[in-house]
N, C-alpha and C positions, 0 to 999 in steps of 0.2 A: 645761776651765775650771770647769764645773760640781762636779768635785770637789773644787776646789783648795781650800783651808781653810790663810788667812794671818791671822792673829787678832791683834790690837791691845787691849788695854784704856786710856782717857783719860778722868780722872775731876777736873770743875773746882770749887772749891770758891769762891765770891767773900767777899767779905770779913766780910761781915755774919755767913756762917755761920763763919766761923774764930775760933778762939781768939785770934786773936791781931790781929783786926780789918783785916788784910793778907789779899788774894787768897793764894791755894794753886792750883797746877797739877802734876796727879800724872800718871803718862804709864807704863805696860808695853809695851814693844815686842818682837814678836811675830816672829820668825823662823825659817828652817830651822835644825835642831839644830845641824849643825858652820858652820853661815855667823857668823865671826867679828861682833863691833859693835863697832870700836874708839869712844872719845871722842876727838875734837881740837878744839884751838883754832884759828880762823881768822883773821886781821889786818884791819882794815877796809883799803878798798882805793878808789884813785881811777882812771878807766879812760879810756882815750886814746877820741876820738870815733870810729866808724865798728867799737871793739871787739866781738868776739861771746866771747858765754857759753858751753861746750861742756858739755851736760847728760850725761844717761847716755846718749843716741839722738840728741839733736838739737840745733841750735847753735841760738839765740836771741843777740835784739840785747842786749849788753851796757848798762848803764848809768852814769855818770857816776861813781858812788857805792856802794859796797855797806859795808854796817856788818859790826863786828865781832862773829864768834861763835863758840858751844860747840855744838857739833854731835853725836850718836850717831848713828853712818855704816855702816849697811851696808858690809862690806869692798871691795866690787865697783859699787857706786853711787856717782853724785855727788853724789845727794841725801841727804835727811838723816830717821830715822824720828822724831826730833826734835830739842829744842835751844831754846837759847835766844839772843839778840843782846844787846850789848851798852846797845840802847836801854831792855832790858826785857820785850820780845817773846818768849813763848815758845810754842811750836807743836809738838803732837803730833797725828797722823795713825792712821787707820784704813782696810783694805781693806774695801770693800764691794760685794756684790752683787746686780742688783737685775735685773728684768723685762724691762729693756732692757737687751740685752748690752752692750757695750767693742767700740768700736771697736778692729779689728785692723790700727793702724798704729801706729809707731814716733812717740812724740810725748814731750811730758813725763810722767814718772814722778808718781804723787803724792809722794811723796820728792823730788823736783828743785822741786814747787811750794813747800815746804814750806820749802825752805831759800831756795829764791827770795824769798819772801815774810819771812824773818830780813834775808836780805841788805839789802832795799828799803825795809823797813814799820818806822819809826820808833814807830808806835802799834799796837796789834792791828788797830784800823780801816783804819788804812793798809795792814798786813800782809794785809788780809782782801781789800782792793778790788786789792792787788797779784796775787795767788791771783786772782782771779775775771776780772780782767783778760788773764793769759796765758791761763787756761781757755781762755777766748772766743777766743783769737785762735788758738793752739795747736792746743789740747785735749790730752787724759792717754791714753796708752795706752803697751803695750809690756812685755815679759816682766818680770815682778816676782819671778820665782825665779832663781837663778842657773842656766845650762843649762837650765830650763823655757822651750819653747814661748810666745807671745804667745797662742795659742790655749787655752791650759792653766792661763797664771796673770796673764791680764789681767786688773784690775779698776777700780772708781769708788775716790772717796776720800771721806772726812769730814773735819774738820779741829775741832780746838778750838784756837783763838788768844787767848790773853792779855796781858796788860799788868797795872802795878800798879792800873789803873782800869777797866780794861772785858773782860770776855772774852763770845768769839761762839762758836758750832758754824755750821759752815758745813759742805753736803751737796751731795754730785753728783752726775750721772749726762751721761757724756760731757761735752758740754761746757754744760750748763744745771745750774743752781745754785738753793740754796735758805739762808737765813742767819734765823739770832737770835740776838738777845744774852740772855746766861746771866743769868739773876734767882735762880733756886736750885741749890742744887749738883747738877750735872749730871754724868752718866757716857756715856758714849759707846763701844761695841765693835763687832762686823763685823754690825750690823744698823744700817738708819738709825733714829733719832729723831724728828726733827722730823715735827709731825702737824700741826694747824690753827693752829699758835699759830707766827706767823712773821715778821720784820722786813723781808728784803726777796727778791726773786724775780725769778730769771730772763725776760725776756719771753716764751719759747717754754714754758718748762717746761713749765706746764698743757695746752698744746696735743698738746705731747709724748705723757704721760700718755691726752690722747682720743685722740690716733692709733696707740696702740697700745691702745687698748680698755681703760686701768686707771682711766679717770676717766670718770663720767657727767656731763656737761655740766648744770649747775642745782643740783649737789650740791654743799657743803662740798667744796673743798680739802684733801686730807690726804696730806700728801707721803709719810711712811710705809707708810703703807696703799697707794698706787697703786704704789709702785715697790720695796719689798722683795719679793726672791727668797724664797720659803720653802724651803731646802733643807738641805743640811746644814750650811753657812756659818751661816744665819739659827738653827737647833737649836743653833748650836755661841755665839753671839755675842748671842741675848738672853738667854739667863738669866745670863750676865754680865753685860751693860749693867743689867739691870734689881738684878741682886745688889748690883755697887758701888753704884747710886743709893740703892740700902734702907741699906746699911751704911753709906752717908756722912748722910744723913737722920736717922738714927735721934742722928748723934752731933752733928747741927747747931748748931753754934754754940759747939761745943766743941773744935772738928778744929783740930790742929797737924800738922806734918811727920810726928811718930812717927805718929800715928793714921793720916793719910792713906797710909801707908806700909803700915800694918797692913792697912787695906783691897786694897792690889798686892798683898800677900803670902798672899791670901785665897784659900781652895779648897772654898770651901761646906761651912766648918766647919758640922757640928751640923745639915743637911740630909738630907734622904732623894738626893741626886745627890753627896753627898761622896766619895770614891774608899773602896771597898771596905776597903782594907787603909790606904791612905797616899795623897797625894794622887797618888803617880806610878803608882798602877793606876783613876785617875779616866776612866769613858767620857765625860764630858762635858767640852773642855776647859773648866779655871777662870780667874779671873784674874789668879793668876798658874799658869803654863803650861808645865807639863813635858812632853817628846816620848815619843810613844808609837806603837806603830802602830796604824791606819793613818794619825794624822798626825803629818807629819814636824817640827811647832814647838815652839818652847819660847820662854819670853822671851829674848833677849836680851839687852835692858838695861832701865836702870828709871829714871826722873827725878820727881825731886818736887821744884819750883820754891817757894821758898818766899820771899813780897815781903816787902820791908821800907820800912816807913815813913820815905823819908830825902832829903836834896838830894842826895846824894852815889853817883855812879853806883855806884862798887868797891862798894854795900853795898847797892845796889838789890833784890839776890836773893841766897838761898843755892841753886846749883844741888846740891841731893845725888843722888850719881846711885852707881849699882852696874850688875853685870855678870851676864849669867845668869840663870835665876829666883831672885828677889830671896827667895823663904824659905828659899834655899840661898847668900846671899851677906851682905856685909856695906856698910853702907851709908854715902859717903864725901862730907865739902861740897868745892867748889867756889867760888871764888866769880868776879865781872865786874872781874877785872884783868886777863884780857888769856893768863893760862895755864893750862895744863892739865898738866901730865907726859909727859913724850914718849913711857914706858913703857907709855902710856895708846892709844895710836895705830896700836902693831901688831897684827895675826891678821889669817888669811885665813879660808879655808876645809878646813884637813887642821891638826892639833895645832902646834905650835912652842914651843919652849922659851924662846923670846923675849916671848914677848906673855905680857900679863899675862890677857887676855880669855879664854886658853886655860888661864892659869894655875885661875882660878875655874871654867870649863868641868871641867878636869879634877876640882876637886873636886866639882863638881855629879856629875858623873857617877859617883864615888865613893860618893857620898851615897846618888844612885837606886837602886844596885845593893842597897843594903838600907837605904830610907829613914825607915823603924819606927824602925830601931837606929842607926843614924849622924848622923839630923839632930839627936839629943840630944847628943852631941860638939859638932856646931854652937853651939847652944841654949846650952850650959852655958858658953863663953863671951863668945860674939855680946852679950849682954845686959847684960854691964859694958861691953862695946867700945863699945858705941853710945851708950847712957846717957851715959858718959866724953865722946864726941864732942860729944852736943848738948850739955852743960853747957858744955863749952870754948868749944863756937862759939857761944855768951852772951856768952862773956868773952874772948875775943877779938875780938867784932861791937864790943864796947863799947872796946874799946884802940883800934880800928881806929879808929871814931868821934874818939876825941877828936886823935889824929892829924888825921885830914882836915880835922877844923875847927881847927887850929894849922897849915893850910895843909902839912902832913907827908906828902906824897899816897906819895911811892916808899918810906917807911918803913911804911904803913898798906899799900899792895902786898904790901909784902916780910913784913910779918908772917901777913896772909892766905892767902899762900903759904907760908909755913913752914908753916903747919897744917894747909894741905890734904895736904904732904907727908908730916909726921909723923902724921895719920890714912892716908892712902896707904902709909905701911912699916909701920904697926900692924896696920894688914888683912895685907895681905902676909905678914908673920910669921904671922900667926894662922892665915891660908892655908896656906902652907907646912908649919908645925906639924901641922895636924890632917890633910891627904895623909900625911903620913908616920905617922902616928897612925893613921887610918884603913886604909891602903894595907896595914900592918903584920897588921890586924887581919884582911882578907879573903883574907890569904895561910892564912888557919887558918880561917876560917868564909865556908861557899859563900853565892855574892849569894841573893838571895830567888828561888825558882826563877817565878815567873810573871813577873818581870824582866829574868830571865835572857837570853833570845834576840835581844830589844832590845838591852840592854846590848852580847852580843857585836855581832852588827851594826851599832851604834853604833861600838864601838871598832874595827872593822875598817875600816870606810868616813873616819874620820876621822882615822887610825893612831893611835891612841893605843895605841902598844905599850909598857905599861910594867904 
């Protein structure tokens, strides 16, 4: 477990620092290289009494009600690495390890609380005391790799929970907790935060803490300090968490979607730990996270929640989200009607020509093999494609509006959705295009040779025979 290095980036921006006077909540999530993240849509759902929940390990009591949501689903979990609900709620998670092991039983996932907490939690606060509530009764434990041991890749969670009005970090350790609500833009990765400055707290925690000898009794409170691991998790997970907080700081009061986005797509540009050649011969992971060895992640997926000031739920958020490490993908809105893409929903874990998740995998992996020279392929025309997107989704957020209020709600649906489609087969194309542009190009010039052994290993272990 000690080794294990599962890496999240979650960085919250409240409104005051936003440009656009709306909360921002931006989320990299962090997994094994060939472990698919599809996106899906879930249906809100009403539940007969005496129903049970079936998590990834354990059944819990269902309840009366669960809200509707957009989920990024680990292929093989029930839970969700984040997502947002239809109420406004959206939730992203971090693996963390700390001085006091994980309990080694089969319980909820931090990913099952996660999306528990979508289901239940109409507000963040709601969502937070839903989270804290199973904690307590539950507790989190149980193998968080696919095929890995409970010994090998148990770990605590962090969570950052928002809404259009309030967002919290909430921290844990087994089953005792630590909460505050975010005042400045805050970043979160696989190290904890929270130090003296705290809203509300576990009854045991501190005790916790003296009884394993990380807290002197008489002394300031600092949940940080008493219960982070120093190891390679903690060398791997602060100089990101502290990276995005500088890079979102620095742009305070200024951050929209594209910027908050640039910060995901971040690899300690212009640093003395930036990756030697490109970012995918980086020893430090960044935040955003290409697989290397000796670790086996990469992002998966990437969300940046972006509120909107409005009565009208379908316009509550734009969720844009992409697939892959996001400086190698293309980034696509979303929005709280109710769908998703169904092409959006398959991958496992080995390649398929189905999924679209695999579709972008392959091009990432493309890219790594010589990412000097191929992410400029990307580059040259990623930056009309997106530019084009966020101007449209202005002028379509605004169609939509006037629809909703002329009472037009399944024509302001259905236009929303048209757009997420037609940015959905523009990527796609562009996708498609540049594998065969690229693909074309590596059949005459060798991958970068310190790449290279990854790369095959990679492609053999995932079959991507092509």
């Amino acid at each position: 477990m000690r080794e294990f290095i599962e890496s999240c980036d979650t960085v919250a921006i409240p409104k005051h620092c936003s440009a656009t006077g709306c909360n921002i909540l931006g989320k990299n999530s962090d997994r094994e290289v060939v472990e698919a993240q599809p996106l899906l849509h879930f249906p809100a759902q009403d539940h007969a009494p005496g129903e049970k929940c079936k998590c990834t390990y354990i059944e819990i009591d269902q309840v009366p009600h669960t809200y509707a949501m957009i989920g990024s689903k680990p292929w093989w979990i029930w839970g969700f690495e984040m997502g947002a609900n239809e109420c406004g709620v959206a939730i992203g998670n971090e693996a963390e390890h700390s001085e006091v092991a994980p309990v080694l039983e089969n319980s909820l996932l931090g990913m099952d609380l996660l999306r528990l907490g979508l289901e239940r939690g109409a507000t963040a606060k709601e969502a937070l005391d839903v989270i804290i509530e199973l904690l307590e009764k539950h507790g989190q434990g149980g193998a968080c790799r696919y095929g890995g041991t409970i010994e090998e890749t148990a770990y605590h969670n962090t969570f950052i929970i928002s809404d259009p009005d309030e967002m919290y970090v909430l921290e844990t350790v087994n089953r005792q907790w630590i909460y505050k609500k975010v005042k400045d833009c805050q970043g979160i990765s696989n190290v904890y935060s929270t130090q003296e400055d705290y809203d509300g707290i576990s009854a045991g925690l501190i005790d916790m803490a003296i009884e394993h000898g990380l807290h002197t009794p008489g002394d300031k409170f600092n949940f940080m300090k008493s219960f982070t691991l120093f190891n390679r998790n903690a060398l791997s997970g602060y100089p990101r968490y502290r990276w995005a907080e500088m890079k979102l700081k620095e742009q305070s009061g200024n951050l929209d979607t594209e910027k908050v986005l640039g910060v995901l797509r971040s690899h300690y540009e212009g640093t003395f730990v930036e990756g030697m050649w490109s970012p995918v011969s980086g020893y430090i992971p960044s935040v955003c996270m290409h697989g290397a060895d000796p670790n086996g992640s990469q992002t998966a997926a990437t969300m940046v929640i972006e509120y909107h000031d409005t009565k009208f739920k379908e316009l509550l958020y734009t969720y844009w989200g992409s697939m892959c490490p996001p400086c190698c993908s293309i980034i696509v809105p979303f929005y709280n009607t109710g769908y998703i893409p169904e092409k959006l929903a398959k991958g496992e874990n080995v390649y398929s020509d189905d999924s679209f998740w695999w579709k972008v995998k392959r091009l990432v992996t493309d890219i790594e093999s010589n990412y000097e020279k191929y992410i400029e392929n990307l580059k040259a025309v990623r930056g009309d494609i997106e530019a084009k997107f966020y101007a449209e989704a202005k002028e379509n957020e605004a169609k939509a509006l006037e629809l909703l209020e002329d009472g037009k709600k399944d024509e302001a649906c259905k236009l929303l959705n048209d757009f997420t489609d037609k940015c959905l087969d523009i990527a796609e194309k562009a996708y498609d295009k540049l594998i065969v542009e690229i693909e074309a190009d590596m059949k005459v010039t060798p991958p970068q040779a310190y790449r290279k052994p990854y790369g095959d290993r990679l492609r053999e272990r995932a079959k991507l025979n092509f």
